[in-house]
C-alpha positions in Angstrom: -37.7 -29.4 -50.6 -35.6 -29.0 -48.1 -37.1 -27.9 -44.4 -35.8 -25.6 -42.2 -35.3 -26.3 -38.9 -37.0 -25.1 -36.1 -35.6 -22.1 -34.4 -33.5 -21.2 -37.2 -35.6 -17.9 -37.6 -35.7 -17.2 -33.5 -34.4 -13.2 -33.3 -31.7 -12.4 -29.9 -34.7 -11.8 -26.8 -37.0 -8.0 -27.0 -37.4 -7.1 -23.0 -40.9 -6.1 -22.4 -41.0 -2.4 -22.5 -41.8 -2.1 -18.8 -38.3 -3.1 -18.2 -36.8 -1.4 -21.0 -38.4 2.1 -18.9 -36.9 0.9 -15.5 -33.5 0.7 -17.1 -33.7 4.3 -18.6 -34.7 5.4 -15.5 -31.1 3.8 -14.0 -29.3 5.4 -16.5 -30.8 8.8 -16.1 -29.9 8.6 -12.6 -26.6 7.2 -13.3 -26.0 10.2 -15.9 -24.7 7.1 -18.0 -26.2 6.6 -21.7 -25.3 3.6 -23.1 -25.1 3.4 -26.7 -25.4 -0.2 -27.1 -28.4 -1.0 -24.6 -28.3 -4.8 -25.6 -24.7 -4.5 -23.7 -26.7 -3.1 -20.5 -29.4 -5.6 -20.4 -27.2 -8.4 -20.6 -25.5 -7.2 -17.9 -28.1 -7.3 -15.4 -29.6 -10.8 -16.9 -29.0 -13.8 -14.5 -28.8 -17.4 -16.0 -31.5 -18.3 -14.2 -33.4 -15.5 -16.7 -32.3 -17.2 -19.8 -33.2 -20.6 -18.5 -36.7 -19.9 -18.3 -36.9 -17.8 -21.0 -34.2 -20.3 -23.6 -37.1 -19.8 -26.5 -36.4 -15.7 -26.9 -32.4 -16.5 -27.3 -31.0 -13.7 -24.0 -27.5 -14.0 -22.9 -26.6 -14.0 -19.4 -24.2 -11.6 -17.8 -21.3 -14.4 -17.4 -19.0 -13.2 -20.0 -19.7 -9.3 -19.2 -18.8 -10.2 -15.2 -15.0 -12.2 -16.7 -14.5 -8.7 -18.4 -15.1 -6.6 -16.1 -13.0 -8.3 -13.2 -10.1 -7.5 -15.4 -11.1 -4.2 -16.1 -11.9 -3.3 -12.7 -8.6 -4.5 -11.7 -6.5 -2.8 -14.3 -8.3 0.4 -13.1 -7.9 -0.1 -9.3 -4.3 -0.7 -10.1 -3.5 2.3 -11.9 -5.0 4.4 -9.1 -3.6 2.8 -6.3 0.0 2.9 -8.2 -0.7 6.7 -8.7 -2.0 7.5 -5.6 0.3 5.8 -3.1 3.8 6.3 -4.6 5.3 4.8 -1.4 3.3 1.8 -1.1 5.5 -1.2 -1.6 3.9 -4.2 -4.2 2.9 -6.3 -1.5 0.9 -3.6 0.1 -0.9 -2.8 -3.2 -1.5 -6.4 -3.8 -3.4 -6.3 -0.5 -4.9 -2.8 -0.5 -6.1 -4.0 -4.3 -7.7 -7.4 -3.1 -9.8 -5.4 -0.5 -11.3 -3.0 -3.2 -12.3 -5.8 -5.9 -13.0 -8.6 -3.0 -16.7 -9.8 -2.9 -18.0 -8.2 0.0 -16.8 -4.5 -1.1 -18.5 -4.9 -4.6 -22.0 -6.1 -2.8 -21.6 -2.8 -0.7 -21.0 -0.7 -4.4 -23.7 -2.5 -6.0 -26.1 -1.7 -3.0 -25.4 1.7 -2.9 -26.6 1.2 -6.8 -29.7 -0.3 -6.1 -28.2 -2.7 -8.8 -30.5 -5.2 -7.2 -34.1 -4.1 -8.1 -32.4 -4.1 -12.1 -31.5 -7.4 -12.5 -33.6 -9.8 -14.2 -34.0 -12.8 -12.6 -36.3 -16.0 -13.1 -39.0 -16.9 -10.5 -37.3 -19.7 -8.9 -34.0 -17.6 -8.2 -36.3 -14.6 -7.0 -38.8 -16.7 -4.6 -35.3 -17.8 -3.0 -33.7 -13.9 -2.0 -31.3 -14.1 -5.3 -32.1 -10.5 -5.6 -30.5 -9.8 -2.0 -27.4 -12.7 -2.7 -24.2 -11.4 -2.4 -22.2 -13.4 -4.9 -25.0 -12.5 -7.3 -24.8 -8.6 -6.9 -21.0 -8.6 -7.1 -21.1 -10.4 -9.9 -23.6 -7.6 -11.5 -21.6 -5.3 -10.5 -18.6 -6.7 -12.6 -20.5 -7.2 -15.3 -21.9 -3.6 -15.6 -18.3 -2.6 -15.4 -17.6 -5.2 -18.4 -20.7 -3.3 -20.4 -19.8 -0.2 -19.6 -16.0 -0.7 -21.2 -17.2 -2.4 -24.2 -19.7 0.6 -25.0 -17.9 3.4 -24.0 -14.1 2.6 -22.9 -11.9 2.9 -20.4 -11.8 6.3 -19.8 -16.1 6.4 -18.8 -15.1 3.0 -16.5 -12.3 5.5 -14.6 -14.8 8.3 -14.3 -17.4 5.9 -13.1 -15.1 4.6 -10.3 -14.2 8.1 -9.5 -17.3 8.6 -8.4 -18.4 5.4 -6.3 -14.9 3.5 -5.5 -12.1 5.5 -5.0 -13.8 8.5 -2.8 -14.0 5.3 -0.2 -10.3 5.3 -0.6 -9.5 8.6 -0.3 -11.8 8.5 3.3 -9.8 5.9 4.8 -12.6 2.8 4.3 -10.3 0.2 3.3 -7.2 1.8 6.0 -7.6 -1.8 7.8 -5.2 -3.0 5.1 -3.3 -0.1 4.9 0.1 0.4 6.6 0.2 4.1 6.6 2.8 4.2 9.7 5.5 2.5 7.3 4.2 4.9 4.4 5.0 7.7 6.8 8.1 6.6 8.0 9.5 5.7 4.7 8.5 9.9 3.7 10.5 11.0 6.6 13.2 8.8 6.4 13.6 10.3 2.3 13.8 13.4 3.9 15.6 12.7 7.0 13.4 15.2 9.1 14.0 13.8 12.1 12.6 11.3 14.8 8.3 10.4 14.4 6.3 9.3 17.5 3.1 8.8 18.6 0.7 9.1 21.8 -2.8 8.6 23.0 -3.9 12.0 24.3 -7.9 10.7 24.7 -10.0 7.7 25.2 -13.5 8.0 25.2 -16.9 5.9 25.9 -17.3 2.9 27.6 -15.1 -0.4 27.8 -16.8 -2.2 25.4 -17.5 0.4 22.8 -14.3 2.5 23.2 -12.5 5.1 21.1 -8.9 6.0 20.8 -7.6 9.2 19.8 -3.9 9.6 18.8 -1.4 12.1 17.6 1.5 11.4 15.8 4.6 14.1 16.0 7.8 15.1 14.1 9.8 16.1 16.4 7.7 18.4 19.1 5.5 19.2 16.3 2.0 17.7 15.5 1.6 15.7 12.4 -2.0 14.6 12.2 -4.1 13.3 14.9 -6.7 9.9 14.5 -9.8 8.0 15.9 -10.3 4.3 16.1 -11.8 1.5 17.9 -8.1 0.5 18.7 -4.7 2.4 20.0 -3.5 0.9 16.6 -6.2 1.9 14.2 -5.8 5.6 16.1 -2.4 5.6 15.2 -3.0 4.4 12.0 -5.8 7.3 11.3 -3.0 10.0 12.6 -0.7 8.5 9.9 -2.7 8.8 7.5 -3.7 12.2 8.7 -0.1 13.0 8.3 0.8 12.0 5.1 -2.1 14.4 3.5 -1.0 17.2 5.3 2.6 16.9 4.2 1.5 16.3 0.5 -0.6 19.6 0.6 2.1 21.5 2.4 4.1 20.1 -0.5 2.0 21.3 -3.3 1.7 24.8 -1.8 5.2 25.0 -2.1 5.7 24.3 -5.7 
């Protein structure tokens, strides 16, 4: 008779039900279901989780977080290619690689509380892997991964709506952003005449100073913007400018 061999009859790891509650808890509050919850588990499983658990067979998030880099990049690139028409490549390369970079997805997956979720074994918990920034970004990624697989690409879009691209629209990644070219470029299209800008305030003390700028068509006021910098000011007041002549423009139609 032939015997089996051991571990042949080993089922895919059953997380205790403890864990199982804290992770409908993060969906409720995310207002995100997922029908496949194997796919959301895995997602938040480090490999240090499966090394000291190898006998119960759970996957770690590894393949989830290749996924959903791609995803997340395919997504941040159709919004940025929408939303900035005038943006030349090279500018949406960069503005792009700010978005997806490490340190931005630690700050998402913060916001998240994607920390207190993921499973981790003792070793990588007694050393502060909850708090490790290559770890959460990772998570993060890999949750985006899950997310696609179980409920597409539209749900990933509508999740970023809500916790990515508000940070664009508010100017958070404008430290890569050229928005005096994108400015000049509009005028130029529509040959409006002759863009400038001044400082017409400075306030606190040396060291912790703020600029405040105004940019003009003309003789008249485009925007106005704050910043640590004269530059960043400007840069604010561009940006300031452009979203006022895209709403003038959509009154109009």
């Amino acid at each position: 008779m032939t015997q089996r061999r051991k571990g042949n009859n080993h089922k895919p790891g059953v997380l205790p039900e403890k864990v199982k509650s804290q992770f409908q808890i993060f969906q409720d509050e995310m207002n995100i279901h997922f029908q496949n919850k194997a796919l959301l588990y895995q997602a938040f499983t480090h490999s240090s989780y499966v090394n000291e658990h190898r006998r119960k067979l759970f996957t770690d998030n590894e393949r989830l977080e290749f996924l959903g880099d791609a995803v997340l990049e395919l997504s941040v690139s159709k919004y940025l290619f929408e939303k900035f028409p005038n943006m030349s490549e090279g500018e949406l390369t960069k503005l792009r690689a700010s978005i997806v970079c490490e340190p931005s997805l630690v700050v998402f997956a913060n916001e998240l509380d994607f920390g207190q979720y993921v499973l981790l074994g003792k070793g990588e918990e007694l050393t502060g892997g909850r708090e490790r920034p290559a770890l959460l970004a990772d998570v993060f990624e890999s949750f985006i991964g899950a997310l696609y697989l179980d409920q597409g690409l539209d749900v990933v879009v509508a999740f970023l709506e809500r916790i990515v691209f508000p940070k664009v629209e508010v100017g958070a990644f404008s430290h890569v952003m050229d928005f005096k070219s994108q400015l000049q470029e509009i005028i130029q299209q529509t040959n409006n005449g002759l863009l400038y800008y001044e400082i017409v305030d400075e306030k606190g003390p040396a060291h912790n100073r703020t600029f405040v700028s105004r940019v003009l068509l003309n003789d008249d006021e485009l925007g106005i913007g704050r910043g640590k910098s004269k530059k960043e000011a400007e840069q604010q007041a561009a940006q300031s400018a452009m979203l006022m002549l895209k709403q003038s423009k959509q009154e109009g139609e």
